[in-house]
Steps between C-alpha positions, in 0.01 A plus 500: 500500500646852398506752753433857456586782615313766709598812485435710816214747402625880563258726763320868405811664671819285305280552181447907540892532627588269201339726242590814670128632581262550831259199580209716414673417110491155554177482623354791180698203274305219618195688505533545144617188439849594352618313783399100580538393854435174698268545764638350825326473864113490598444862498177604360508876561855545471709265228833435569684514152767351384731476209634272258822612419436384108215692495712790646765448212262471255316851609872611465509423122169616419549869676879440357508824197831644278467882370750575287577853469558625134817786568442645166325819508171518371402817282160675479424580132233757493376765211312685676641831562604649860346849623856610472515385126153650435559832710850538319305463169276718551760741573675466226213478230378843322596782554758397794315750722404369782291785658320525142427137488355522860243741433406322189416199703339692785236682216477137295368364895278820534380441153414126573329585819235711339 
């Protein structure tokens, strides 16, 4: 007859200071069943969990993610023009007054009001 193994089932406690988070985690885990646990002892209001540690490991490798960070930069190509582009135009355009090309756009808004 082969004989197998047992591995010693890990409490709430080893299992929260093995993955590095409060009990209250643990217990949010289970609760959401990310987590499987054996239930041990004849509590009926208050389970006393424990752990498998394969089902620890394998929680491991399904929470277990790689980001790879790209260190090329990444450019914004855009047509649209700035305010500064469009204010410089502006500017610029006609007559190259600026005072003159002001008042023509303050009586083109008066005109458009009426």
């Amino acid at each position: 007859m082969k004989e197998r193994s047992i591995r010693r089932l890990l409490s709430l406690k080893e299992v929260a200071e093995l993955l590095a988070v409060s009990v209250s985690t643990i217990k949010d885990l289970v609760h959401r069943g990310e987590l499987a646990y054996v239930s041990a002892g004849r509590g009926t209001e208050r389970r006393h969990l424990t752990f498998a540690p394969d089902q620890i490991e394998s929680f491991i490798k399904r929470h277990t993610t790689r980001e790879y960070h790209n260190p090329a930069p990444t450019f914004h190509v855009t047509t649209r023009k700035s305010k500064a582009d469009l204010a410089l135009e502006r500017a610029l355009a006609g007559s190259g007054d600026f005072t003159a090309q002001y008042e023509a756009r303050r009586a083109a808004a008066k005109a458009k009001k009426k």
